[in-house]
C-alpha positions as CSV (number, residue, x, y, z in Angstrom):
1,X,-32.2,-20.5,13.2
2,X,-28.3,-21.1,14.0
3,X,-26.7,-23.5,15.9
4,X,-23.5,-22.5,17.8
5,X,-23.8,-25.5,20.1
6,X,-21.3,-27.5,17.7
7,X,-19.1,-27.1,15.2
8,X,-16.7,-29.2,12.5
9,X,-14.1,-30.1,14.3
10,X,-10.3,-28.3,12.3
11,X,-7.7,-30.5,13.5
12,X,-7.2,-32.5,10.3
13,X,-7.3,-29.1,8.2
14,X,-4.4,-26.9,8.0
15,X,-5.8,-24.4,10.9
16,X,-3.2,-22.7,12.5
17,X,-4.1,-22.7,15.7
18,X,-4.3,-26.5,15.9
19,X,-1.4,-27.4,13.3
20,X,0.9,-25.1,15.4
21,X,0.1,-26.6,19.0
22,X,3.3,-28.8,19.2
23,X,5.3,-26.0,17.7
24,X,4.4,-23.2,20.3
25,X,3.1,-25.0,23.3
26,X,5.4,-28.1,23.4
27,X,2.5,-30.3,23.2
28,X,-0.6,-31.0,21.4
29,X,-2.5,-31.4,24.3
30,X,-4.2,-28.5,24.7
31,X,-7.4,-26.8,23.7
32,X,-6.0,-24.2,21.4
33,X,-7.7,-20.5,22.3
34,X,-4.9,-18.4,21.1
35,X,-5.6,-17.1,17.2
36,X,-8.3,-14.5,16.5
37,X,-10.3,-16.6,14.4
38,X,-13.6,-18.8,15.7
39,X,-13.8,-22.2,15.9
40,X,-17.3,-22.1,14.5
41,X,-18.6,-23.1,11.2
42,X,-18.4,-19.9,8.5
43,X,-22.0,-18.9,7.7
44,X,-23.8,-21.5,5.2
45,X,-24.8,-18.8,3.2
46,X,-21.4,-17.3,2.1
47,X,-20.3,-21.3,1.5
48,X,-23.2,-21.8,-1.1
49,X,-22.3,-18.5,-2.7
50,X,-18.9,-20.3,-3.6
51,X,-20.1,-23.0,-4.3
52,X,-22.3,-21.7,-6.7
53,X,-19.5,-19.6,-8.6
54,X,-17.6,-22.4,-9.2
55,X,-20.1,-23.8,-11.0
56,X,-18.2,-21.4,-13.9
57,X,-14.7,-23.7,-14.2
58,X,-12.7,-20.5,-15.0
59,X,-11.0,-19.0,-11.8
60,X,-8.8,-16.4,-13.2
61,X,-8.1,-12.6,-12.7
62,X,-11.2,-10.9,-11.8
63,X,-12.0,-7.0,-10.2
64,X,-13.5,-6.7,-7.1
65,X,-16.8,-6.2,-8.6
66,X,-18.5,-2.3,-7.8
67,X,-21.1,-4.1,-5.7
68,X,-19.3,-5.9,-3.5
69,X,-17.9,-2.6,-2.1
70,X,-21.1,-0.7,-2.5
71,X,-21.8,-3.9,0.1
72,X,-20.1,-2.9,2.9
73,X,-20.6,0.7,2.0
74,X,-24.7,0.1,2.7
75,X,-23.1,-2.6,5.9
76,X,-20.8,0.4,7.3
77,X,-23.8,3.0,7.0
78,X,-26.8,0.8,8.4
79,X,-24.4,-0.6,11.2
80,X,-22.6,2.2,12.3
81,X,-24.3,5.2,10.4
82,X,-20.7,6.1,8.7
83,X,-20.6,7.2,4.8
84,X,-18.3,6.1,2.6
85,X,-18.0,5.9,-1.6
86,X,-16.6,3.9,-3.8
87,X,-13.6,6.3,-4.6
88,X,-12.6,5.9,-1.3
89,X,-12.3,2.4,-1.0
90,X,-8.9,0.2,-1.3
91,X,-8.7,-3.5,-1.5
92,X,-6.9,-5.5,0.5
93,X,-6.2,-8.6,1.4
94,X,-5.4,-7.9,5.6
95,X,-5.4,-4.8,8.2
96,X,-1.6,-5.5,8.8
97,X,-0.5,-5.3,4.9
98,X,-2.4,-2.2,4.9
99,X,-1.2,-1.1,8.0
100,X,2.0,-1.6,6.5
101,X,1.2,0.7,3.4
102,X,-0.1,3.6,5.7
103,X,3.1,3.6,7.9
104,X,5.1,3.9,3.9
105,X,3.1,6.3,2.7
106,X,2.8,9.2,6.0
107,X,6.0,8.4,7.5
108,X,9.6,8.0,6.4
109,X,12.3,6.1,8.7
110,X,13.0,7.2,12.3
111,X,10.2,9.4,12.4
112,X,7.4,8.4,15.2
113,X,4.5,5.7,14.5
114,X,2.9,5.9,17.8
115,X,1.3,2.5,19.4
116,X,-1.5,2.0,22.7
117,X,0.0,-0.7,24.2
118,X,-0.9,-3.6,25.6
119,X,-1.9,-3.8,21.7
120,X,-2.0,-6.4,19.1
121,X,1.9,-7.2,18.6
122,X,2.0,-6.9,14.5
123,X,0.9,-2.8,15.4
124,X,4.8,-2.2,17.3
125,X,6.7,-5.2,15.1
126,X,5.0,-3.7,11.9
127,X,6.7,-0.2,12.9
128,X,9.9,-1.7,13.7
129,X,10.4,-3.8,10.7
130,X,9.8,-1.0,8.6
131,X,12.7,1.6,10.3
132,X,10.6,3.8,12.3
133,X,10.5,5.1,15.7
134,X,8.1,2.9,17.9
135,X,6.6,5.7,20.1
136,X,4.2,4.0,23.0
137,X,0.9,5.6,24.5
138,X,0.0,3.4,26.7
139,X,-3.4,2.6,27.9
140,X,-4.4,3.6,31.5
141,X,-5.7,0.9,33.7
142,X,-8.6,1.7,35.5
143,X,-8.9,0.3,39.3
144,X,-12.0,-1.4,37.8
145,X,-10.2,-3.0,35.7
146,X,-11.3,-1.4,32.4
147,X,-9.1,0.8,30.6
148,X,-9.1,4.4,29.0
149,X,-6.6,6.6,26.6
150,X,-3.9,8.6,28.3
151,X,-4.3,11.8,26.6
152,X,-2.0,13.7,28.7
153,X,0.7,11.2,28.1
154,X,-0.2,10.9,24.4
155,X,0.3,14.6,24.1
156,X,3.7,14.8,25.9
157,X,4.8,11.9,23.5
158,X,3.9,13.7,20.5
159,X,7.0,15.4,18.2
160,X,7.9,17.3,15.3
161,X,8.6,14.2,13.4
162,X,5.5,12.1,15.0
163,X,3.1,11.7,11.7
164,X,0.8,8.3,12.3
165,X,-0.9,6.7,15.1
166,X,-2.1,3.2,15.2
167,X,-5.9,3.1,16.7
168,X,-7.0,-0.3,17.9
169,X,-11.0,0.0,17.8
170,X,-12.6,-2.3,19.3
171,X,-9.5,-2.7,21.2
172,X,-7.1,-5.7,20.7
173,X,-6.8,-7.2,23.5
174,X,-8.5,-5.4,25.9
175,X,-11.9,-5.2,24.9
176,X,-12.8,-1.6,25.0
177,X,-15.3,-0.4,22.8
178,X,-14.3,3.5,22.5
179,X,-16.8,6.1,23.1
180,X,-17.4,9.3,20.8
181,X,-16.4,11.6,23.4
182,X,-12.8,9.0,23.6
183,X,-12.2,9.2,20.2
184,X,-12.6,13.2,19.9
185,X,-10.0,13.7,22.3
186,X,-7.7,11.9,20.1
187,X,-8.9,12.9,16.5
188,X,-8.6,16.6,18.4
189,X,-5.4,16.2,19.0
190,X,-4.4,14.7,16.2
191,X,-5.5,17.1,13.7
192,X,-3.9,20.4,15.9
193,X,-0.3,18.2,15.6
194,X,-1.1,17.0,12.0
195,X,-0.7,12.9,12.8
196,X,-2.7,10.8,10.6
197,X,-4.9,7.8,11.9
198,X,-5.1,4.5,11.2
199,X,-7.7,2.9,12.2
200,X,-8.2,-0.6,12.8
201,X,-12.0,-1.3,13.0
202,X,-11.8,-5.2,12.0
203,X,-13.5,-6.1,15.1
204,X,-16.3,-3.2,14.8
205,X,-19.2,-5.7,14.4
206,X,-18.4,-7.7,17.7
207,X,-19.7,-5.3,19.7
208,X,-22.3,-6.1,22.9
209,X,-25.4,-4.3,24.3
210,X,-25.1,-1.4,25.2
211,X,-22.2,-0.6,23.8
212,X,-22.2,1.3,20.0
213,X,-19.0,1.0,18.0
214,X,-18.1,4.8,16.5
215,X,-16.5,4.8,13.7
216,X,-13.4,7.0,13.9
217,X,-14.3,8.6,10.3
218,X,-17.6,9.4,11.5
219,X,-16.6,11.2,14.9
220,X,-16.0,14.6,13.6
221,X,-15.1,16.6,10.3
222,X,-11.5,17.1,12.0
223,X,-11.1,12.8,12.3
224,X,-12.5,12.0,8.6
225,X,-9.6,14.1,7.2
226,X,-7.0,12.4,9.2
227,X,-8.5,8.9,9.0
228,X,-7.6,5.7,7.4
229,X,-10.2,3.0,8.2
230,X,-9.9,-1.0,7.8
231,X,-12.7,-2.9,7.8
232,X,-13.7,-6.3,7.1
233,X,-15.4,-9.9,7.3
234,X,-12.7,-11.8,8.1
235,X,-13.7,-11.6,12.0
236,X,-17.4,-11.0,12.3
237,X,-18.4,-13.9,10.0
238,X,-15.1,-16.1,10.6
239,X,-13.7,-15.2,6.8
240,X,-9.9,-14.5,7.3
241,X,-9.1,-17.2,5.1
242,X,-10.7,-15.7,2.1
243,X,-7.9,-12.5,2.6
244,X,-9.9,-9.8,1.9
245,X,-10.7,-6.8,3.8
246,X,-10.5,-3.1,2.5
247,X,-9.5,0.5,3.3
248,X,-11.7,3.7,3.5
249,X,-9.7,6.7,3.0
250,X,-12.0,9.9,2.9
251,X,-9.5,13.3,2.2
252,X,-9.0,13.1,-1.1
253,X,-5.3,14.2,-0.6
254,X,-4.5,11.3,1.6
255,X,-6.2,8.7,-0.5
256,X,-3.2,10.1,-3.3
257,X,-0.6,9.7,-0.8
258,X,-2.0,6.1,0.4
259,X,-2.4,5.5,-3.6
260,X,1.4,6.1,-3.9
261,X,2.8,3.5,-1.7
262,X,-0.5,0.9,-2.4
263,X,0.4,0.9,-5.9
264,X,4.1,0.5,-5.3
265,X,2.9,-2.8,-3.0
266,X,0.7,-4.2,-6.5
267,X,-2.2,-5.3,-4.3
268,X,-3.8,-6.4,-7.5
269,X,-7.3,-7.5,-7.2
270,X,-7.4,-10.9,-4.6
271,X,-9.6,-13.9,-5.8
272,X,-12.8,-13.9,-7.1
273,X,-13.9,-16.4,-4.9
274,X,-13.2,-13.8,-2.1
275,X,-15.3,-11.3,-3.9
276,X,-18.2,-13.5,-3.6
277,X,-18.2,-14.2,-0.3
278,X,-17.5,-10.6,0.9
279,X,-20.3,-9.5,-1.0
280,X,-22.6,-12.0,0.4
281,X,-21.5,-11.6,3.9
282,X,-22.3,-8.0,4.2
283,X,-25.9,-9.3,2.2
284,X,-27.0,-12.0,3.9
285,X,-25.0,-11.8,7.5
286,X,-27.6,-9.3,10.0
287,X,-29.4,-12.3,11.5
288,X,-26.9,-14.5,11.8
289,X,-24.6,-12.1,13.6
290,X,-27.0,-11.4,15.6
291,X,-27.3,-14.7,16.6
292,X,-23.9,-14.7,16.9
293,X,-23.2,-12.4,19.7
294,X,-25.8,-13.4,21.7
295,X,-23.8,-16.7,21.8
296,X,-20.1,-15.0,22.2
297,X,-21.2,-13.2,25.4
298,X,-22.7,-16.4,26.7
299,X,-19.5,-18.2,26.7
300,X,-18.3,-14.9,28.2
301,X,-20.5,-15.0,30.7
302,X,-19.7,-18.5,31.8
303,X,-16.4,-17.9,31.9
304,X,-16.8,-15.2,34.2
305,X,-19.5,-16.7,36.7
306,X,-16.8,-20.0,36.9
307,X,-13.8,-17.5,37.5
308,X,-15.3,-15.2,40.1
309,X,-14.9,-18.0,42.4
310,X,-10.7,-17.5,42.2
311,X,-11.2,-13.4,41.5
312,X,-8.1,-13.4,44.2
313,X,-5.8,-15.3,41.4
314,X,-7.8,-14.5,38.1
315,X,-10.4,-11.5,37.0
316,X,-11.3,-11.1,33.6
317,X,-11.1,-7.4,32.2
318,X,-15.1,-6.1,31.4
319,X,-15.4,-6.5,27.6
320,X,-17.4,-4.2,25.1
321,X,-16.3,-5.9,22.0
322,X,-14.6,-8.5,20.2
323,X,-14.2,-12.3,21.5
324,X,-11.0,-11.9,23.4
325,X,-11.0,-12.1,27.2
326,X,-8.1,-10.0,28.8
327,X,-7.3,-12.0,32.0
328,X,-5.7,-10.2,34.4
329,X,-3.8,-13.4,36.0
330,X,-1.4,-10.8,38.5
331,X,-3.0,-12.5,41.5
332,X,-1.3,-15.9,40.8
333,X,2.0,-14.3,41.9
334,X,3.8,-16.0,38.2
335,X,6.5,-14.4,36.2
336,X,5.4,-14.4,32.8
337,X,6.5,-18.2,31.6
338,X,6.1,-19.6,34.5
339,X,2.2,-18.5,34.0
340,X,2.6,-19.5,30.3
341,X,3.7,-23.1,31.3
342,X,0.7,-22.8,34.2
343,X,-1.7,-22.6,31.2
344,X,-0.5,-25.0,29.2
345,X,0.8,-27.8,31.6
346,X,-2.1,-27.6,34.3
347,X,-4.7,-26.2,32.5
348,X,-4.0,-27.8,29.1
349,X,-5.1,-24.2,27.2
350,X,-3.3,-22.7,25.1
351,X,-3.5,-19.4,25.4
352,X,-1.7,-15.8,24.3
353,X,1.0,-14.6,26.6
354,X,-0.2,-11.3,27.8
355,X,3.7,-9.7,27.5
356,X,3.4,-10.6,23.7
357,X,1.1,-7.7,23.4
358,X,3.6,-5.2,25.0
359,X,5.5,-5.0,28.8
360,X,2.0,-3.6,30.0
361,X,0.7,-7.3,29.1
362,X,3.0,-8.5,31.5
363,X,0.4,-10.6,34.1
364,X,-2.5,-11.0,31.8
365,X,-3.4,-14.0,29.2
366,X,-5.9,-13.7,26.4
367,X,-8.3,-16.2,25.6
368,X,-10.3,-16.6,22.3
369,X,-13.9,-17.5,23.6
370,X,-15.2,-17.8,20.0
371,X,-15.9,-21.5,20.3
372,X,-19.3,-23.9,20.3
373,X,-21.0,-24.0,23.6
374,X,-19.1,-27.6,23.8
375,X,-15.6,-26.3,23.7
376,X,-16.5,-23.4,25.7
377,X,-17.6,-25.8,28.5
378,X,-14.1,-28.3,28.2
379,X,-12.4,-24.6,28.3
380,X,-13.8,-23.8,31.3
381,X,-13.4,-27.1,33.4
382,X,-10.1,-27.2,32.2
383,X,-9.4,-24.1,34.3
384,X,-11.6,-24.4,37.0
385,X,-9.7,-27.8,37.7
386,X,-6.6,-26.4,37.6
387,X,-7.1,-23.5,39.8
388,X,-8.7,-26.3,41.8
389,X,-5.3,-27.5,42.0
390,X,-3.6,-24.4,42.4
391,X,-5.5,-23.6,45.5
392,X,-4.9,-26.8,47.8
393,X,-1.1,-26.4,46.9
């Protein structure tokens, strides 16, 4: 029913991760596989749904209607057997601005925001730019390359003034889709030290076979009244663009201290013509995400069977979620430009520096594999040939 094999092409649109080639990489020569967004068509369906509200030539201030909420509310229970209600539910229009208002409204400058590095880089700069004390957790690399929480290190880290910790789940970059038992070790924890959670779940549908994604509200009474939870469409249906994602906040006497700084913020109500396409993602999306992951871990898989050839110089970290491959590049022997350069000069990707996403990056690259089965292949022969290359010299 869905073809992934193609997709309309984005270098003549304003795309960021094409418009910004020359900028970041020094060149527009490069297959850009950097930004977390795909390079596959948005569903048809959401597009229609647009298309058919502007029919009506009025595009002014509207409320995020009660049934696009009650959307994803029916979406988060279905998926991933987690209740929510409509009181509990923010608007917004991205996981960092609310990220932003969490860290305003359960900390106050110099006291400790604590991070899992490596990690998404807006989670530590977020923290910094707003005065407090970045306090790193992190993650513990596994000899099988996979990684787990350091709860003994987490503990130690934790102080009087330590009130918020960022969760990453599915993890950004590396992959890991966190199990109950994981996640009770830290909501545990958490609640004995009074630290809220944020939790970033914007990756929560992109999750492969076996693996389940747990919702961190869901994992015990003790997490859903410490928890914050962002959710979204803008990566499981390729939305970001449309700026709208929202906020669950359970206890009702965090919801009044999140309301505080939100309202100080004025989040207002986004655009209408988001409205309509969240709603109708969350509607209309089962099948085609389905179909959707079923193609991500094929390009996965590709990648992997090409690169197991040159496991000495490359191996790719075991994914559970999301469409980000962690590549742990360590056997190339590179400081961290040099391997940069590597990428883009020999390889002619361009990729994200691992030691963008914290020192524990240092070594690694991450590549966005949400692409047509087209790109995916010119991805994947533009590294094979360059590791090719890198072995005869």
């Amino acid at each position: 029913m869905f073809d992934f094999t193609t997709a309309t092409p984005r270098e003549q649109s304003n795309a960021e991760k094409y418009t910004l080639r020359e900028e970041l990489f020094g060149t527009e020569d490069v297959l850009p596989a950097w930004v977390a967004d795909m390079d596959i068509n948005t569903p048809s369906f959401v597009l229609e749904a647009v298309k058919k509200r502007l029919e009506h030539p009025i595009i002014g201030y509207e409320e995020v209607p009660e049934s696009a909420f009650l959307a994803q509310i029916a979406w988060m229970k279905k998926k991933h057997n987690v209740e929510f209600t409509l009181e509990e539910m923010f608007y917004s229009h991205s996981v960092v601005a609310s990220m932003a208002v969490a860290i305003e409204a359960f900390t106050k400058e110099g006291e400790g925001v604590i991070v899992q590095t490596p990690v998404y880089s807006p989670f530590f700069h977020t923290v910094q730019k707003l005065g407090r004390r970045l306090v790193k957790n992190a993650l513990a690399l596994q000899e099988d390359g996979s990684y787990t929480f350091d709860i003994a290190d987490l503990k130690a880290k934790m102080t009087k003034d330590t009130k918020l910790l960022l969760l990453c789940s599915p993890h950004n970059p590396v992959g890991r889709v966190w199990k109950r038992e994981e996640l009770e070790a830290i909501a545990d924890l958490c609640y004995e030290r009074g630290v809220v959670v944020f939790a970033d779940e914007i990756h929560s549908d992109l999750v492969y076979k076996p693996n389940r994604h747990t919702p961190f509200a869901s994992v015990s009474p003790k997490a859903r009244a410490i928890s914050l939870s962002a959710i979204g469409v803008g990566k499981t249906f390729n939305m970001a663009g449309f700026a709208m994602s929202s906020v669950a906040v359970p206890d009702v006497n965090l919801r009044k201290e999140f309301a505080l700084a939100y309202e100080r913020v004025h989040f207002a109500q986004g655009s209408v013509l988001s409205h309509i396409a969240f709603e109708t993602a969350y509607k209309k999306g089962d099948a085609w995400l389905e179909a959707l992951k079923v193609h991500l871990y094929k390009n996965y898989s590709d990648l992997c069977v090409m690169l197991e050839k040159y496991s000495e110089f490359i191996k790719v970290t075991p994914i559970e979620g999301t469409y980000l491959a962690w590549l742990d590049c360590r056997g190339m022997g590179l400081r961290d430009k040099e391997l940069r350069s590597w990428f883009v000069k020999e390889a002619k990707l361009g990729l994200n520096a691992g030691i963008a996403f914290g020192r524990e990056g240092s070594g690694f690259m991450r590549l966005n594999f949400a692409v047509p089965s087209d790109t995916m292949r010119k991805i994947i022969d533009r590294l094979q040939k360059a590791l090719d290359n890198y072995v005869k010299d």
